[in-house]
C-alpha positions as CSV (number, residue, x, y, z in Angstrom):
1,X,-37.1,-52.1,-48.7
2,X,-34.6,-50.8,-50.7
3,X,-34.1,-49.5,-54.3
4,X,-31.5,-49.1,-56.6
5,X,-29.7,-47.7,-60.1
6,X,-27.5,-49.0,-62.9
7,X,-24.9,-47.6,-64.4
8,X,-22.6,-49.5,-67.6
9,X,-19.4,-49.5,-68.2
10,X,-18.8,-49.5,-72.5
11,X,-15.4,-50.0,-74.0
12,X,-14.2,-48.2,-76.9
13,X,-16.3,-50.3,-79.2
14,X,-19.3,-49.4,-77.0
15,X,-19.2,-53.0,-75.8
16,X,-20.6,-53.1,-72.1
17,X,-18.1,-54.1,-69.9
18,X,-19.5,-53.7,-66.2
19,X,-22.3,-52.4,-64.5
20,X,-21.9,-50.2,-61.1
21,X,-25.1,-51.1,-59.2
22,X,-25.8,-48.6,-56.4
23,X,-28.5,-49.1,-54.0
24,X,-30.3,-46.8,-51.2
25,X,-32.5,-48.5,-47.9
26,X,-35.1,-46.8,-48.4
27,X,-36.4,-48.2,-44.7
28,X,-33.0,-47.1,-43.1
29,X,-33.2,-43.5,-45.4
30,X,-37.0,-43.0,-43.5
31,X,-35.9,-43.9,-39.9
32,X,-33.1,-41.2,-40.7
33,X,-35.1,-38.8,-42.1
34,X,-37.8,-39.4,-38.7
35,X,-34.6,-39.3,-36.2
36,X,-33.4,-35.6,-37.8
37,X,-36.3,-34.5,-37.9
38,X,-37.1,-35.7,-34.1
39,X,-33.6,-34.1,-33.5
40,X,-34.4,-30.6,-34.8
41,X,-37.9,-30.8,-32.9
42,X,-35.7,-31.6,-29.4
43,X,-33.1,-28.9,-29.9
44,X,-35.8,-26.3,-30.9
45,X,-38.0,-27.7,-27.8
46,X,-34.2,-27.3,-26.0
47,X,-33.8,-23.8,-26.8
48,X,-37.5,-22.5,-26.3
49,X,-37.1,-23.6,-23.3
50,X,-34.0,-22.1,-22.1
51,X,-35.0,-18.7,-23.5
52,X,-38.1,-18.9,-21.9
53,X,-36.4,-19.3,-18.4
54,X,-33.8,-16.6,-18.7
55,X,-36.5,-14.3,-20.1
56,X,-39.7,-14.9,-17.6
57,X,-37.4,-15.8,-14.4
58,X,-34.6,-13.4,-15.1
59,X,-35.2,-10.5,-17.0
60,X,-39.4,-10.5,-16.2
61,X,-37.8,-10.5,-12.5
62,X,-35.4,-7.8,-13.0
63,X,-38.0,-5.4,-14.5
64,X,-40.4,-6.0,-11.5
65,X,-37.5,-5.3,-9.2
66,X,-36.8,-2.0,-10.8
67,X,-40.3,-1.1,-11.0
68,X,-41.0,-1.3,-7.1
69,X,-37.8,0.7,-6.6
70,X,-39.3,3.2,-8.8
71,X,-41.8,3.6,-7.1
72,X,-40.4,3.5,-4.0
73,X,-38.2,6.6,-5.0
74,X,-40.9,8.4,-6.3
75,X,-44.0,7.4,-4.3
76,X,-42.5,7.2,-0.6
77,X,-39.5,9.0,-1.0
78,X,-37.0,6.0,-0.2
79,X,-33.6,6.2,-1.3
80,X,-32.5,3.1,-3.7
81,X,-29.5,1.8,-2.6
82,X,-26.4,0.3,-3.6
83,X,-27.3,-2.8,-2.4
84,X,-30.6,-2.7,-4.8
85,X,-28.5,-1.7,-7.5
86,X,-26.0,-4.4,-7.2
87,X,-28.8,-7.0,-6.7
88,X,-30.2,-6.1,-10.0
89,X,-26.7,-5.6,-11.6
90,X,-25.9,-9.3,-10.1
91,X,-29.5,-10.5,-12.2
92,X,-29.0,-9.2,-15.4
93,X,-25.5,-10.5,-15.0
94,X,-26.4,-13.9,-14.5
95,X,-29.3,-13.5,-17.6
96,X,-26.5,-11.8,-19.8
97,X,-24.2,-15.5,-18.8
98,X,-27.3,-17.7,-19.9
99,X,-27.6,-15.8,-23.2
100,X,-23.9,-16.0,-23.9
101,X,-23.6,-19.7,-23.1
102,X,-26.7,-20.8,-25.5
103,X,-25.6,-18.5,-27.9
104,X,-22.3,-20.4,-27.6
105,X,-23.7,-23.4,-27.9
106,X,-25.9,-22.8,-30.8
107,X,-22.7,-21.3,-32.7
108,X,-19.7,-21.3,-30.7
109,X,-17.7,-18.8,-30.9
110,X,-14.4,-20.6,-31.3
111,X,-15.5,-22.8,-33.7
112,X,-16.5,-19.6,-36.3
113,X,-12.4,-19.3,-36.0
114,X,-12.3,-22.5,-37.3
115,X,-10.3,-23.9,-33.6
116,X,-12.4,-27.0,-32.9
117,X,-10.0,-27.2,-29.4
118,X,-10.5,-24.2,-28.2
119,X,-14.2,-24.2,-28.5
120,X,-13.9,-27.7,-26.2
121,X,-12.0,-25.7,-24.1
122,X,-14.8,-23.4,-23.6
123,X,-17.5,-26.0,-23.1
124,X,-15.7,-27.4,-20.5
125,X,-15.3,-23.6,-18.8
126,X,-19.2,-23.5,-19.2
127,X,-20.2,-27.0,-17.8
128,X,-18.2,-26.3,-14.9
129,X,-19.7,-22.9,-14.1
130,X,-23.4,-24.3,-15.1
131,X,-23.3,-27.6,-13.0
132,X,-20.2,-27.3,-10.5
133,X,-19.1,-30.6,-12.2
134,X,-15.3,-30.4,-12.5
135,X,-15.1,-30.1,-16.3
136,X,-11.6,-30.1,-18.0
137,X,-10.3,-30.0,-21.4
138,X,-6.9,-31.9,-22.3
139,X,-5.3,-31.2,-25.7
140,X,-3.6,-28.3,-27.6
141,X,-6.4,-25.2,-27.3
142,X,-4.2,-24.0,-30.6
143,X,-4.9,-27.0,-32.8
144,X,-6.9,-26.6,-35.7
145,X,-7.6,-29.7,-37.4
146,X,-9.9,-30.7,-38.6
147,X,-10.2,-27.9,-41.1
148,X,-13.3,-28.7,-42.4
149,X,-16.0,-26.5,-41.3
150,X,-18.6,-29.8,-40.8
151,X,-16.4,-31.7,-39.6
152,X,-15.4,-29.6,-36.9
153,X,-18.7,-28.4,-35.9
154,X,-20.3,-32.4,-36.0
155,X,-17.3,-33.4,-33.4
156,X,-18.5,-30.2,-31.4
157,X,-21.9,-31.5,-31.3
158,X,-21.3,-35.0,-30.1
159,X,-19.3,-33.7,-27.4
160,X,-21.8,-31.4,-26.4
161,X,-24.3,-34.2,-26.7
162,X,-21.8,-36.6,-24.6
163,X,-21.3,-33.7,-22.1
164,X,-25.1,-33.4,-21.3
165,X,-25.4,-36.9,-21.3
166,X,-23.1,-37.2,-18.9
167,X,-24.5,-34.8,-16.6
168,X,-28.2,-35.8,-17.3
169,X,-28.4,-39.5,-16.5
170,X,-25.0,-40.6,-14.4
171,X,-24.5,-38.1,-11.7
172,X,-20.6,-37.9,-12.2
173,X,-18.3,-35.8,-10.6
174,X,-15.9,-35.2,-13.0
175,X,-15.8,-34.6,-16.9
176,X,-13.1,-34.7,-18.9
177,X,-12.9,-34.0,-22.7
178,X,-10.2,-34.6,-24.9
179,X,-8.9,-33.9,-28.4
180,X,-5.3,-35.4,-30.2
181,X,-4.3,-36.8,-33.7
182,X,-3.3,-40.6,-33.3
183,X,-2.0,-42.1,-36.3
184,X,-3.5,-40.9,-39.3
185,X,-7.0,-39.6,-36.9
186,X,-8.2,-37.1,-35.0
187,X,-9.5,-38.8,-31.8
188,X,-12.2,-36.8,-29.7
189,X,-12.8,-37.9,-26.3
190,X,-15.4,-37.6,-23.7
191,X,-14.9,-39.2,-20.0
192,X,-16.8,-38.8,-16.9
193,X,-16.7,-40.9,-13.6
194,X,-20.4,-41.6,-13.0
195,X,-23.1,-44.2,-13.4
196,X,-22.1,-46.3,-16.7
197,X,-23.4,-49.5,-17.3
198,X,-22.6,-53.3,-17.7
199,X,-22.1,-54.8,-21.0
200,X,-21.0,-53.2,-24.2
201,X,-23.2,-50.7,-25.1
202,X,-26.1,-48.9,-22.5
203,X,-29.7,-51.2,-22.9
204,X,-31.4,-48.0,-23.6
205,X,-29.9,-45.7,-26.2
206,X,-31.6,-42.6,-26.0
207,X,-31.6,-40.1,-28.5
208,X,-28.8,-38.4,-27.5
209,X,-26.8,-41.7,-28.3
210,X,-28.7,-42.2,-31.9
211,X,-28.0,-38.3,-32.5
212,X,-24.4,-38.6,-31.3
213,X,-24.1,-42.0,-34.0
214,X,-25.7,-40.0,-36.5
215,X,-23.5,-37.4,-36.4
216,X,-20.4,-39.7,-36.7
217,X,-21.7,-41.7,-39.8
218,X,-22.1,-38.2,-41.3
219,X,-18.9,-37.2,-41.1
220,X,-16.9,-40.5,-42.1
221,X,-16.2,-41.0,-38.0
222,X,-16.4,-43.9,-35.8
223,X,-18.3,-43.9,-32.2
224,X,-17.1,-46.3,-29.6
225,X,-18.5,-46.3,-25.7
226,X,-16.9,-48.2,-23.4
227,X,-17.8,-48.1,-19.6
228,X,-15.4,-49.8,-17.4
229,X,-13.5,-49.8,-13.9
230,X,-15.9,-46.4,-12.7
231,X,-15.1,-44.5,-16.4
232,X,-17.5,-43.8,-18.7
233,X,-15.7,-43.4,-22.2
234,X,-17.2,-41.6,-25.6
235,X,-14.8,-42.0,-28.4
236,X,-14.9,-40.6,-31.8
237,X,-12.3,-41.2,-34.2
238,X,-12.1,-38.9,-37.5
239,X,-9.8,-40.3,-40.7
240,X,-7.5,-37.5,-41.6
241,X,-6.7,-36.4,-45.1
C-alpha cells in the first residue's frame, strides 16, 4: 500500500510544466514504525535488566555483608578486618564498573566529545574486560569524522549491536573493530573469528541485524556482511561530505 503527493512545476506564464510525484510505502513505513518501536522495548528490557543485576546481586549483597559485620562488631565483639573491608571494597568496585560501562553505553563518553574512534576504542577495552574475548580497536583514536552528531552516534550503535552479536551467537575468540576514510567514505568495521554462516547473508536475521540495517538506511550508510574463510565481517560504509 502506498500513498502519494503532487507537486507542479509552472513557468512564468503559469503554464504547468512538470509534476514531482513523491510517494511513501505506507506497509514498509508500519513494519518500521513496529521494528523501532520493538527496538526501544529490547533496549529498555536490556537495561532493566542490567540495573536490576548490579543492584539486587551487587549492591543488595554488599549491604547484607556490611550489616553482619555490624553486628558482628557490635553484638560479639569481633574485630572487622582488612580482609572484610577489602572484600566489600572489591564488590562495590565491580558494581561501580557495571554502572560505568552501561552508562557508557547508553551515552558514551567519548562520543559526547564528538571522537566517534575513540569511543570504539573504549568498547573494545570494555568487551574485553566484560567477556575475556580479545577485543581490539584499529584506526586513529584522534579521528573525528564523521562530525555529525547522528551520524556518529548511529555508527556507534551498529558496532555495539555487531559486537554483542558477535559474542551472543558465534562464540569467537577474537573481535576486532575498525574505523578509516577510504575514498570519499568513512568505512566502520566489525570482525570476529567465530561461527558465521554459509551463503550471503545469515538465514535468520535477528533483530539485532534488522536494527543494525535500520540504523544504516538512517543515516545515508550501506551494511555489507560477509562470512568467509573462519571471518565474520560487518561493514558499514558512510558517504562523506
Amino acid at each position: 500500500m502506498s500513498q502519494g503527493s503532487f507537486t507542479a512545476l509552472r513557468d512564468e506564464s503559469g503554464a504547468v510544466q512538470h509534476f514531482i510525484v513523491t510517494g511513501t510505502d505506507i506497509t514498509r513505513h508500519r513494519e518500521l514504525e513496529r521494528e523501532v518501536i520493538e527496538i526501544s522495548d529490547r533496549e529498555r528490557q536490556r537495561i532493566g535488566e542490567a540495573l536490576h543485576d548490579v543492584i539486587s546481586s551487587g549492591l543488595t549483597h554488599v549491604v547484607m555483608r556490611t550489616d553482619t559485620l555490624a553486628h558482628r562488631l557490635t553484638q560479639e565483639g569481633t574485630a572487622v578486618t582488612a580482609d572484610d573491608l577489602e572484600g566489600i571494597s572489591s564488590e562495590v568496585k565491580e558494581a561501580a564498573d557495571q554502572i560505568r560501562s552501561l552508562s557508557h553505553a547508553l551515552i558514551p563518553r567519548a562520543l559526547r566529545q564528538d571522537h566517534l574512534a575513540a569511543a570504539l576504542a573504549d568498547l573494545a577495552d570494555e568487551e574485553e574486560d566484560f567477556s575475556d574475548i580479545d577485543c581490539t580497536f584499529v584506526g586513529d583514536e584522534g579521528e573525528t569524522r564523521p562530525e555529525d552528531e547522528t551520524d556518529a552516534m548511529n555508527l556507534y550503535r551498529i558496532a555495539h549491536e555487531a559486537v554483542a552479536n558477535a559474542r551472543e551467537h558465534a562464540d569467537p575468540s577474537r573481535i576486532q573493530l575498525g574505523l578509516r576514510e577510504e575514498g570519499s567514505g568513512l568505512v566502520l568495521s566489525i570482525r570476529d573469528d567465530g561461527r558465521g554462516w554459509e551463503g550471503d547473508t545469515p538465514e535468520d536475521e535477528g533483530l539485532g541485524l534488522h536494527l543494525m540495517r535500520y540504523r544504516a538506511n538512517l543515516i545515508g550508510a550501506t551494511l555489507r556482511l560477509t562470512s568467509d574463510d573462519g571471518e565474520t565481517v560487518v561493514e558499514c560504509r558512510l558517504p562523506l561530505p
